[in-house]
Biotite code that builds the C-alpha atoms (Angstrom):
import biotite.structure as struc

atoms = struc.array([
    struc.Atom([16.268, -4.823, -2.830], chain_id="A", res_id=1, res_name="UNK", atom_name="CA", element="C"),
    struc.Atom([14.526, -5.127, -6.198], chain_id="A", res_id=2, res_name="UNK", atom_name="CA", element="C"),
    struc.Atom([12.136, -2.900, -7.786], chain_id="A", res_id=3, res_name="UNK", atom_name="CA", element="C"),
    struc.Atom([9.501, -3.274, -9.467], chain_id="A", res_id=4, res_name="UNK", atom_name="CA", element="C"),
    struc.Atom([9.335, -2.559, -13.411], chain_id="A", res_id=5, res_name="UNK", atom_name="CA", element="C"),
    struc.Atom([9.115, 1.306, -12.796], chain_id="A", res_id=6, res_name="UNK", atom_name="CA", element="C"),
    struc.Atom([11.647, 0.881, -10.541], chain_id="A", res_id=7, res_name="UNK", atom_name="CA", element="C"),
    struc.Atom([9.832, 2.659, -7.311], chain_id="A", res_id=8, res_name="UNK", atom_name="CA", element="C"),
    struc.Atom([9.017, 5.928, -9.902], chain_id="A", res_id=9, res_name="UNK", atom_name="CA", element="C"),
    struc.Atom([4.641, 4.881, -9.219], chain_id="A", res_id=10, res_name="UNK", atom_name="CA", element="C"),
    struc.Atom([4.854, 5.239, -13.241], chain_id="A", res_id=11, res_name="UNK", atom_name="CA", element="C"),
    struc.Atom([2.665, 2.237, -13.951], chain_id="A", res_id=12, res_name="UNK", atom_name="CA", element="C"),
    struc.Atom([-0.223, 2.709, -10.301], chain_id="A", res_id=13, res_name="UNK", atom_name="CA", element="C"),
    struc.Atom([-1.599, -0.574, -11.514], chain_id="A", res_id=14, res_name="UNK", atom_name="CA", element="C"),
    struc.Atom([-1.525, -2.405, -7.976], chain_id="A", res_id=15, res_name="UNK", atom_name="CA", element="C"),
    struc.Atom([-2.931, -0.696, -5.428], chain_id="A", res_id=16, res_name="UNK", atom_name="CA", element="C"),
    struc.Atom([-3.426, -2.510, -2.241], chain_id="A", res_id=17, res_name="UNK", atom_name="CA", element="C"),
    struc.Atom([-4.844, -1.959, 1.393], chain_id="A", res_id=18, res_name="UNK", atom_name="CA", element="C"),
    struc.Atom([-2.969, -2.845, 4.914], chain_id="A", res_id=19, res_name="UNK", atom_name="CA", element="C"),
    struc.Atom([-5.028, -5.053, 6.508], chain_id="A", res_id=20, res_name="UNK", atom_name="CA", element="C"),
    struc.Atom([-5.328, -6.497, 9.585], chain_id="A", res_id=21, res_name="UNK", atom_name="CA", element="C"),
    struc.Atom([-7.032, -9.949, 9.281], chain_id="A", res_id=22, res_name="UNK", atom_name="CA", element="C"),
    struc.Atom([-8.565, -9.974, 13.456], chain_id="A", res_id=23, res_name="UNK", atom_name="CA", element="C"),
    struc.Atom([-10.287, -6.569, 12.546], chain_id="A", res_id=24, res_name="UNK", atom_name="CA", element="C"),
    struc.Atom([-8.149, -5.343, 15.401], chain_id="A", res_id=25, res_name="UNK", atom_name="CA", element="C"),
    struc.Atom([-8.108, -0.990, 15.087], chain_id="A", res_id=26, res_name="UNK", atom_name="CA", element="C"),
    struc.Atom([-5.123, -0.445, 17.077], chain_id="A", res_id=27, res_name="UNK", atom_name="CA", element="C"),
    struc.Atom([-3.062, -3.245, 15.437], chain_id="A", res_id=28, res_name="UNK", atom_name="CA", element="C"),
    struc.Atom([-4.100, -2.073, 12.060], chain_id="A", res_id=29, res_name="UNK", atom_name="CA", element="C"),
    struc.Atom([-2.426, 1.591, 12.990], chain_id="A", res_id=30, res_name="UNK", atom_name="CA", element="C"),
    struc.Atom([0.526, 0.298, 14.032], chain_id="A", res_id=31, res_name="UNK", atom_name="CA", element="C"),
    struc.Atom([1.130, -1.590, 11.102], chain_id="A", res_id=32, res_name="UNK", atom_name="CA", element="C"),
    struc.Atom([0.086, 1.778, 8.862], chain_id="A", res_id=33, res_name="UNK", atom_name="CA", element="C"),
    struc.Atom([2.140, 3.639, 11.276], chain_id="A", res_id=34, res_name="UNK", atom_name="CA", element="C"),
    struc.Atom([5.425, 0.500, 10.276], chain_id="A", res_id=35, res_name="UNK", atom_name="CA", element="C"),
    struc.Atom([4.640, 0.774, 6.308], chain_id="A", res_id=36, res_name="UNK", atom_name="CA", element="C"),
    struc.Atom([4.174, 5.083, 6.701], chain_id="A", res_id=37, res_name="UNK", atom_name="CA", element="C"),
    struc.Atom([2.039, 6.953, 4.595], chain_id="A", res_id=38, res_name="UNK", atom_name="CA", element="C"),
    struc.Atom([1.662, 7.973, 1.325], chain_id="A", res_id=39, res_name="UNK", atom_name="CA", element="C"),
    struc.Atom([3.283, 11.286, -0.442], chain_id="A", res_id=40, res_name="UNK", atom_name="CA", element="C"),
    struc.Atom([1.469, 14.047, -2.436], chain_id="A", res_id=41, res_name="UNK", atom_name="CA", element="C"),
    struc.Atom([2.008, 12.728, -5.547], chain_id="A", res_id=42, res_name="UNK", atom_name="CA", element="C"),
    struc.Atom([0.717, 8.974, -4.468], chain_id="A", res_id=43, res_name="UNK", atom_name="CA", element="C"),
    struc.Atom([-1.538, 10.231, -2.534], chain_id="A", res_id=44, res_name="UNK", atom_name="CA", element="C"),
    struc.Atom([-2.855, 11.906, -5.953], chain_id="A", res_id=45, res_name="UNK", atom_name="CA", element="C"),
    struc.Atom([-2.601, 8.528, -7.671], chain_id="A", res_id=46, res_name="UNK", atom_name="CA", element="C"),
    struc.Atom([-4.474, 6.532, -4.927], chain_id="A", res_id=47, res_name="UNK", atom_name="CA", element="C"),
    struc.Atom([-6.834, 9.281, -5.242], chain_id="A", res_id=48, res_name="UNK", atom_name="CA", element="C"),
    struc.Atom([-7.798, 8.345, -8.996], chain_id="A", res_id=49, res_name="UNK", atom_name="CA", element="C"),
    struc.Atom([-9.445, 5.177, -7.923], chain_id="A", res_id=50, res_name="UNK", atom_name="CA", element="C"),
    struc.Atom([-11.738, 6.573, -4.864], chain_id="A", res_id=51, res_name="UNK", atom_name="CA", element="C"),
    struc.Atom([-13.964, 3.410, -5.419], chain_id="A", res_id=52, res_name="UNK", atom_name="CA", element="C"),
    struc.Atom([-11.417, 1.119, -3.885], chain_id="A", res_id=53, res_name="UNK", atom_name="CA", element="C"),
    struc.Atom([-9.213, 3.259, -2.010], chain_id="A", res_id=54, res_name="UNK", atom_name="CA", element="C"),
    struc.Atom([-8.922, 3.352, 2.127], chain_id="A", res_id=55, res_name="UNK", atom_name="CA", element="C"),
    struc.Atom([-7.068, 5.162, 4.819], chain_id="A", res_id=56, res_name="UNK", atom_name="CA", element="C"),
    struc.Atom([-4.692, 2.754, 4.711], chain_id="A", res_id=57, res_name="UNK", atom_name="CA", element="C"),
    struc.Atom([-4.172, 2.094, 0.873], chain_id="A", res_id=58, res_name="UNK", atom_name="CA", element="C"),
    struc.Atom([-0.740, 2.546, -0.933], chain_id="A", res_id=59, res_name="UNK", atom_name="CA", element="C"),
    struc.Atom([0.673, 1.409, -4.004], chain_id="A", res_id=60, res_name="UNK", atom_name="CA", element="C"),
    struc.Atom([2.423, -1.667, -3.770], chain_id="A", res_id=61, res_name="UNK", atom_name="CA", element="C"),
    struc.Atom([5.679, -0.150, -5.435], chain_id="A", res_id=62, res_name="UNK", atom_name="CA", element="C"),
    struc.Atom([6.059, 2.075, -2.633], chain_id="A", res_id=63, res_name="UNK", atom_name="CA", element="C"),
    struc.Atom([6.220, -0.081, 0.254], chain_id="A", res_id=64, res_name="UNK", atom_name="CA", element="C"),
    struc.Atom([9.996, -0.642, 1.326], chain_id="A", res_id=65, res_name="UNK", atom_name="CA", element="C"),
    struc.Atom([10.175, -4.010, 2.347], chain_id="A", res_id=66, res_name="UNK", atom_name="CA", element="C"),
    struc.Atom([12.384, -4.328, 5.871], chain_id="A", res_id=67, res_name="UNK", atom_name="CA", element="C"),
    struc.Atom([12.609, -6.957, 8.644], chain_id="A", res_id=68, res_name="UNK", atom_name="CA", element="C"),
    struc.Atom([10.338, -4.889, 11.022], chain_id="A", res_id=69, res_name="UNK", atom_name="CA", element="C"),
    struc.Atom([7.254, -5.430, 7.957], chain_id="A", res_id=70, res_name="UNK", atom_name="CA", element="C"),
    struc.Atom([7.536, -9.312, 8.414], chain_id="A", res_id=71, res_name="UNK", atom_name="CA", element="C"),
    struc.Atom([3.856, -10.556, 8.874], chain_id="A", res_id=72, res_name="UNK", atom_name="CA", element="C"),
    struc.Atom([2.344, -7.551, 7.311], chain_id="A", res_id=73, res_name="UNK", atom_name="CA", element="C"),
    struc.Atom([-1.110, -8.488, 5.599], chain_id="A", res_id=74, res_name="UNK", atom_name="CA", element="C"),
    struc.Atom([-1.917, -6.704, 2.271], chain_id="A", res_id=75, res_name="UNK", atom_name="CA", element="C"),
    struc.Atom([-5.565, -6.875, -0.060], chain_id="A", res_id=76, res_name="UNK", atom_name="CA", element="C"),
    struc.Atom([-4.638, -6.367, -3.408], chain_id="A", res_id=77, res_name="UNK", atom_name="CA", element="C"),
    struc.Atom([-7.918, -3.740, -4.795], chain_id="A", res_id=78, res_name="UNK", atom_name="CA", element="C"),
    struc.Atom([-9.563, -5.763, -7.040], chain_id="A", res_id=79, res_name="UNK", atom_name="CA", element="C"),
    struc.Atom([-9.252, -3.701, -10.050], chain_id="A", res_id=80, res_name="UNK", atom_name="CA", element="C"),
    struc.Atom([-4.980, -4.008, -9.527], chain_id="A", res_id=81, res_name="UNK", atom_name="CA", element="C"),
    struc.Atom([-2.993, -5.422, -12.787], chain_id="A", res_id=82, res_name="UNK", atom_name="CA", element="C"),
    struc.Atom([-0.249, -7.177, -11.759], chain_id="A", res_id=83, res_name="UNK", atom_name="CA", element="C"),
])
């Protein structure tokens, strides 16, 4: 699996981005948090640099392992994300 330019180590925190459930459906949106897990201390400190677009359910991109059981996840990339 390839990583992203600072490869998984949240050096760079530029895209942060919100699981999302696109019917507005609580309990689905859960489960897929619950799937993609939450975030640790120290990206939990990150996320909490940018209070103005962060959610329950936001991580940073980079820290999302990508597995079979995530196909169909929906993401919203914050709008002040560099990628």
């Amino acid at each position: 699996m390839p990583d992203g330019a600072a490869g998984r180590a949240m050096a760079m925190g530029k895209v942060k981005v919100t699981v999302t459930d696109v019917k507005g459906e609580t309990h689905a949106l859960e489960a897929w948090f619950e799937k993609v897990g939450s975030p640790n201390d120290i990206e939990f400190a990150m996320l909490d640099m940018v209070t103005e677009v962060v959610r329950d359910t936001s991580r940073l991109s980079c820290q999302i392992k990508l597995r079979p059981e995530l196909d169909g996840l929906e993401v919203t990339v914050a709008p002040n994300s560099v990628y």
